[in-house]
C-alpha positions in Angstrom: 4.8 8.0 7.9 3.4 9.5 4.7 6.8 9.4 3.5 6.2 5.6 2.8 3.8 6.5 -0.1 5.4 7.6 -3.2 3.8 8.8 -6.8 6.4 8.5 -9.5 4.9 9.4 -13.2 4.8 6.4 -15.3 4.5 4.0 -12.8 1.3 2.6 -12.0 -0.5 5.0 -14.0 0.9 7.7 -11.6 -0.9 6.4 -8.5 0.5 6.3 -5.3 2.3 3.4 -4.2 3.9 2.0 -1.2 7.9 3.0 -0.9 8.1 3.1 -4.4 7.2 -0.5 -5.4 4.6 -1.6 -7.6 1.9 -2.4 -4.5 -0.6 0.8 -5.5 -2.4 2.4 -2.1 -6.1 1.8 -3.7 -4.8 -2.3 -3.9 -4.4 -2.2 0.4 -7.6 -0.2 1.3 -9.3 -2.2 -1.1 -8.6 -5.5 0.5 -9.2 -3.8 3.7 -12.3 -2.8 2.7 -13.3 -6.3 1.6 -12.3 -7.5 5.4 -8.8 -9.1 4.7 -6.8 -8.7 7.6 -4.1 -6.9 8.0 -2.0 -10.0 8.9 -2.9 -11.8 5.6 -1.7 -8.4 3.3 1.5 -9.0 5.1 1.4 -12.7 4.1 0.6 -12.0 0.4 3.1 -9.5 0.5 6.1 -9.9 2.2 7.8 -6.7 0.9 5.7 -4.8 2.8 5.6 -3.5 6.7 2.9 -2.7 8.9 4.0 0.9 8.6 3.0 1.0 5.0 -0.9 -0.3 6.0 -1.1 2.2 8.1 0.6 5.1 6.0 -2.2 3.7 3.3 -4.8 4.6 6.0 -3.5 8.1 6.8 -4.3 9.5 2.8 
């Protein structure tokens, strides 16, 4: 699962990201914390799975 994050230097500042596009981990658990649902992340962004919410979750 963890696997799904990625930190590649000169990318994002160097923060981790979701499979190694430009969707940084802090982005996802800050809309989570701000109550968006995990159904409307996957709406805004269609590249991503419910895998990589929950691999977000897990750091």
């Amino acid at each position: 699962m963890l696997s799904r994050i990625t930190q590649t230097s000169g990318q994002c500042g160097g923060r981790p990201c979701i499979r190694g596009m430009r969707i940084r981990v802090s982005d996802i658990l800050e809309m989570l914390a701000e109550n968006v649902s995990v159904s409307e992340i996957l709406e805004d962004f269609p590249d991503l799975e419910l895998e990589d919410i929950q691999a977000c979750l897990l750091l």
